[in-house]
C-alpha positions in Angstrom: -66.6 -173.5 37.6 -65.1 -176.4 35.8 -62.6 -175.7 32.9 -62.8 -177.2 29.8 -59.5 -177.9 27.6 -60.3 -179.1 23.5 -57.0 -180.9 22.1 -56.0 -180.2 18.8 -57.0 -183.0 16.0 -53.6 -183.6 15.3 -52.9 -184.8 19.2 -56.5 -186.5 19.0 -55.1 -188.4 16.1 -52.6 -189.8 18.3 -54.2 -190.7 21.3 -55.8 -194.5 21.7 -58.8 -196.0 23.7 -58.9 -199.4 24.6 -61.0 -201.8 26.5 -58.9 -204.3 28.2 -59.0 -206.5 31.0 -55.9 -205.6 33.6 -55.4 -208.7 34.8 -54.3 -210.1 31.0 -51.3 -209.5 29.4 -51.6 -207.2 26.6 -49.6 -207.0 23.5 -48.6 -203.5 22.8 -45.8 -202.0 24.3 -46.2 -198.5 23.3 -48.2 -196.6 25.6 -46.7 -193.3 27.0 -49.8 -192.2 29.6 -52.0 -194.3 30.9 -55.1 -193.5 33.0 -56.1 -195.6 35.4 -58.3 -193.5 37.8 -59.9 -194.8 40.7 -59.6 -198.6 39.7 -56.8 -199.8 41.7 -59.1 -199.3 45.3 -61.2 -202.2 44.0 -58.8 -204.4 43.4 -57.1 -207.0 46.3 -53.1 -207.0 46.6 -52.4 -210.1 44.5 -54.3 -208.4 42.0 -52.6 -205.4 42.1 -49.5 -206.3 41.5 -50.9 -208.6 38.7 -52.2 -205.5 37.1 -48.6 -203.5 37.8 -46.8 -206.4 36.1 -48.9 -206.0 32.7 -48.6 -202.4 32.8 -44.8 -202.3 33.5 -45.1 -204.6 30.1 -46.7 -201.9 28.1 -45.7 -198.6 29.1 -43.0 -197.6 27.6 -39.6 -196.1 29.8 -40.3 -192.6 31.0 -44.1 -193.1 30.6 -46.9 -191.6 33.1 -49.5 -194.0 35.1 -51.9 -191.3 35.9 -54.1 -193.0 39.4 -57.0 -191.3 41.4 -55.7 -189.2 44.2 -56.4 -192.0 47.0 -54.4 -195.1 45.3 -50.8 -195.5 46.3 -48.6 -198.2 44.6 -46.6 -198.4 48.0 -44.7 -201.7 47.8 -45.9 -203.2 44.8 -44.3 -201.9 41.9 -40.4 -201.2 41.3 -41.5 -199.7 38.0 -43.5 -197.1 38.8 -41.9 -194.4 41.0 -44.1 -191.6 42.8 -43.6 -188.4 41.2 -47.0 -186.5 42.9 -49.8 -187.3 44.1 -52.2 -189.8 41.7 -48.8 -190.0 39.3 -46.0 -192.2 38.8 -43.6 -192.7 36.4 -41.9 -195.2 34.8 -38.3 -196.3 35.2 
């Protein structure tokens, strides 16, 4: 059975969506978790690490990149360190 898990409005409140393309540089610098699940597979290396660079841009210290279980950032980001599987944080 799957669980389900409701946040409380006050954390709901908190929380932002955003459409963006990854491979352009975005302007806010305050993101603590970001979820990028199963997106990195379809992407070559030069993209990859095109991606890493805006993200190191707009996480903030200590954040969470949250990735599908399969992606790896082995060898392309100095940012992001592997904390468990799927999640890395940021330096």
């Amino acid at each position: 059975p799957r669980e389900c898990f409701e946040l409380d409005k006050s954390i709901v409140d908190k929380v932002k969506f955003v459409r963006h393309n990854l491979l352009e540089r975005m302007n806010d610098k305050s993101f603590h978790v970001v979820f990028l699940r199963n997106v990195m597979i379809y992407f070559d290396r030069e993209s990859k690490i095109k991606v890493l660079a805006n993200l190191e841009q707009t996480t903030v210290s200590g954040g969470y990149l949250i990735l599908g279980l399969s992606e790896s950032l082995n060898d392309i980001s100095q940012q992001f360190r592997y904390t468990t599987t799927g999640v890395y944080k940021r330096v």
